[in-house]
C-alpha positions as YAML, in Angstrom:
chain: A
units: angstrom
residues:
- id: 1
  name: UNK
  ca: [-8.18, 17.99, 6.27]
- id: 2
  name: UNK
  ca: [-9.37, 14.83, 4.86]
- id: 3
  name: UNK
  ca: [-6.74, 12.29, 2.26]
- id: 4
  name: UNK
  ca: [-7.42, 9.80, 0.29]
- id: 5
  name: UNK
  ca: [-5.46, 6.64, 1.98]
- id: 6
  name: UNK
  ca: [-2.98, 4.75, -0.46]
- id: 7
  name: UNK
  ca: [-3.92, 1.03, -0.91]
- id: 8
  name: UNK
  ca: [-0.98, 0.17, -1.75]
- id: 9
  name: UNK
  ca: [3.13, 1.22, -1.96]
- id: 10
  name: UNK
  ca: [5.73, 1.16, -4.32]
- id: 11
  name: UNK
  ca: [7.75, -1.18, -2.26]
- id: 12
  name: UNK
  ca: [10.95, 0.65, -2.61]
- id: 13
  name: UNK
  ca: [9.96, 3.52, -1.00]
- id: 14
  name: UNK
  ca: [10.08, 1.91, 2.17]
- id: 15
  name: UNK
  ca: [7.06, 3.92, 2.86]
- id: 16
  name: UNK
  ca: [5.10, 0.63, 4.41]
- id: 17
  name: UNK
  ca: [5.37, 0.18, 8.13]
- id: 18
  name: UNK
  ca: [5.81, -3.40, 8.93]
- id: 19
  name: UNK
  ca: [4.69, -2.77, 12.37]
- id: 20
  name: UNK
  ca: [6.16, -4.85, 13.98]
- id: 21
  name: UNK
  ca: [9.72, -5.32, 12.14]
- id: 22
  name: UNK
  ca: [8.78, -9.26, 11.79]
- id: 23
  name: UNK
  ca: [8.73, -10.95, 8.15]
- id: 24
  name: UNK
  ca: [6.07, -13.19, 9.48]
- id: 25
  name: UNK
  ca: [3.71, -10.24, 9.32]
- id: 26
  name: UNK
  ca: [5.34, -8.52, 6.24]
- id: 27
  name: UNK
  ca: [3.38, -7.08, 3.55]
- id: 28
  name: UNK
  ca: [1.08, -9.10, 0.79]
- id: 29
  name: UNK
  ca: [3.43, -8.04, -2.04]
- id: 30
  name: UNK
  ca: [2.87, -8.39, -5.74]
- id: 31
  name: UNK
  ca: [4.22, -6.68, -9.05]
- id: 32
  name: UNK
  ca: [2.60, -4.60, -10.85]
- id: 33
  name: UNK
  ca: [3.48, -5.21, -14.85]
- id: 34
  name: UNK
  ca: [3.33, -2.27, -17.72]
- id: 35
  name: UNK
  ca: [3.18, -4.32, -20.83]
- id: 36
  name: UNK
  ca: [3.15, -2.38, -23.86]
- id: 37
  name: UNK
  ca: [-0.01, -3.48, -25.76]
- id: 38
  name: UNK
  ca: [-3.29, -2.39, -27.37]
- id: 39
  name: UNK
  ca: [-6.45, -3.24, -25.39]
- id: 40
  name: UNK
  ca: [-8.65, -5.40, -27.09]
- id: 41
  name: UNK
  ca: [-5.95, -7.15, -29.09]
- id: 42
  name: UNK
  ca: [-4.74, -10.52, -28.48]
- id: 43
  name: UNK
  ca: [-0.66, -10.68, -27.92]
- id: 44
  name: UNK
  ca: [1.51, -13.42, -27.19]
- id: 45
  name: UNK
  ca: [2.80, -12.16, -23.72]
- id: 46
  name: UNK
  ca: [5.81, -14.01, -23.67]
- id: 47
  name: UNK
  ca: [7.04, -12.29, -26.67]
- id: 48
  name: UNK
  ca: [6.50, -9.13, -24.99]
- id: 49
  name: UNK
  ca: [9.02, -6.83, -22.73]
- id: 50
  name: UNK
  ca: [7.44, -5.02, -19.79]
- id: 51
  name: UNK
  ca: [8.91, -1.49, -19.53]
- id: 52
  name: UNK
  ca: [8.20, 0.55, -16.14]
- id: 53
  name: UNK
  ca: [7.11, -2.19, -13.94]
- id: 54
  name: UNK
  ca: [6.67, -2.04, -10.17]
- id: 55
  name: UNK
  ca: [6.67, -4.12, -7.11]
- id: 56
  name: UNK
  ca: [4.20, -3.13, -4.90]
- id: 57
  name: UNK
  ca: [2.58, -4.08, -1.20]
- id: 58
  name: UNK
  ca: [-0.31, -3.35, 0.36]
- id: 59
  name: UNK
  ca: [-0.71, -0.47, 2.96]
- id: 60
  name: UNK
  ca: [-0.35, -2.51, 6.88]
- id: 61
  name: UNK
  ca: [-0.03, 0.97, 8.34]
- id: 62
  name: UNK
  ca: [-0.16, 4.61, 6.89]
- id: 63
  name: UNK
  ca: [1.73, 5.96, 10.48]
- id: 64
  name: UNK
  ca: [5.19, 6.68, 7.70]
- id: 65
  name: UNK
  ca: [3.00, 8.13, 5.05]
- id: 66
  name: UNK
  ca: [0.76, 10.04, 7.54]
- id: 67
  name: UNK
  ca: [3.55, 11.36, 9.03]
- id: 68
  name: UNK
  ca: [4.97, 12.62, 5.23]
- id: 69
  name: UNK
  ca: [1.61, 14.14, 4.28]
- id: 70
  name: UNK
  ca: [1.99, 15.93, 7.47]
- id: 71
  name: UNK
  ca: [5.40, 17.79, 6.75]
- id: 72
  name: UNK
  ca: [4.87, 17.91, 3.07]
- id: 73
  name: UNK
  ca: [1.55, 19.90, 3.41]
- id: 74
  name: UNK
  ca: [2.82, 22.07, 6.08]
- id: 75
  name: UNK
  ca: [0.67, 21.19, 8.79]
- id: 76
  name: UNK
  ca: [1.44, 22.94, 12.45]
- id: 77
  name: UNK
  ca: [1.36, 22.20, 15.83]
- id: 78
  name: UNK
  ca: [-2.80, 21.48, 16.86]
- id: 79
  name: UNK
  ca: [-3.32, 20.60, 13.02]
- id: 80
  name: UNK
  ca: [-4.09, 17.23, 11.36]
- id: 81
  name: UNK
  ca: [-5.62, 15.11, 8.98]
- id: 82
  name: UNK
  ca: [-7.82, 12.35, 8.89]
- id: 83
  name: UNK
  ca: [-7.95, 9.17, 6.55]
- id: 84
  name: UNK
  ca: [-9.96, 6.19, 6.08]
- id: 85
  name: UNK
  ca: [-7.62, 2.73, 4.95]
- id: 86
  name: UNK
  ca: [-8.55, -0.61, 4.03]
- id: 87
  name: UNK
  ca: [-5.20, -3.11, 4.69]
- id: 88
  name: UNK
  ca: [-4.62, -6.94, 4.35]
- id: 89
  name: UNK
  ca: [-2.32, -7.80, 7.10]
- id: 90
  name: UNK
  ca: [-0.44, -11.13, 6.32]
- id: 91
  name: UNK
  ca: [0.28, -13.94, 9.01]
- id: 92
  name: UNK
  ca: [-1.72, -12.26, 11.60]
- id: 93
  name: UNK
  ca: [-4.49, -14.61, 14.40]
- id: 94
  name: UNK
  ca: [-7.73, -14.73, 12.73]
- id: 95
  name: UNK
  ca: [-11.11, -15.56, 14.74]
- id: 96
  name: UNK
  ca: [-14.63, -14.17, 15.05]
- id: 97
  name: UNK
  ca: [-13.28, -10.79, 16.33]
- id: 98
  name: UNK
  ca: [-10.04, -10.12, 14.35]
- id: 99
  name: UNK
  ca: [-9.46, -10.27, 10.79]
- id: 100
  name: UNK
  ca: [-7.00, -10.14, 7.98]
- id: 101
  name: UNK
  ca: [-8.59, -7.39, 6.30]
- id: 102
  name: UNK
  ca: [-8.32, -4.00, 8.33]
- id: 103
  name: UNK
  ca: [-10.63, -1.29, 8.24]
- id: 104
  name: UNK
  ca: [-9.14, 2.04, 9.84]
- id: 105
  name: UNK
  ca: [-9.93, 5.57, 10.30]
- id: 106
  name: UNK
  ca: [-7.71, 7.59, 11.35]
...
């Protein structure tokens, strides 16, 4: 069965696998406001209060949330899924073979 592949986590799920358990190679993180405003109208946004922000990081690994899907969709013994995720992996050797950005099916 195919998935659609998070890009990204709510970071307080814990959901993210840092693989590797190193903060060196920890997660590009960023937050992810909810400002309450019209489009197309120009506010002063330091008059404004966010409601419902998030912090958020991008996917290094899906092995945790792989592993959820799994259980939560009742797959058995023989059966799987397979996904296709894009990740930025912070801190990591770059050179003409290996990059930041990773590209993995699963």
């Amino acid at each position: 069965e195919r998935q659609v592949a998070p890009i990204a986590f709510h970071a307080a799920t814990g959901v993210n696998d840092d693989l590797d358990g190193t903060e060196r190679h920890s997660a590009v993180r960023f937050h992810v406001g909810n400002l309450r405003t019209q489009r197309g109208v120009e506010a002063n946004l330091s008059q404004l209060r966010e409601t419902h922000g998030l912090d958020a990081e991008v996917c290094l690994s899906l092995a945790k949330w792989k592993r959820m899907i799994l259980k939560d969709n009742g797959f058995g013994e023989g059966e799987g899924l397979w996904c296709d995720s894009t990740s930025i992996r912070k801190g990591y050797f770059s050179d003409n073979v290996h990059s930041i950005v990773c590209d993995q099916w699963d």
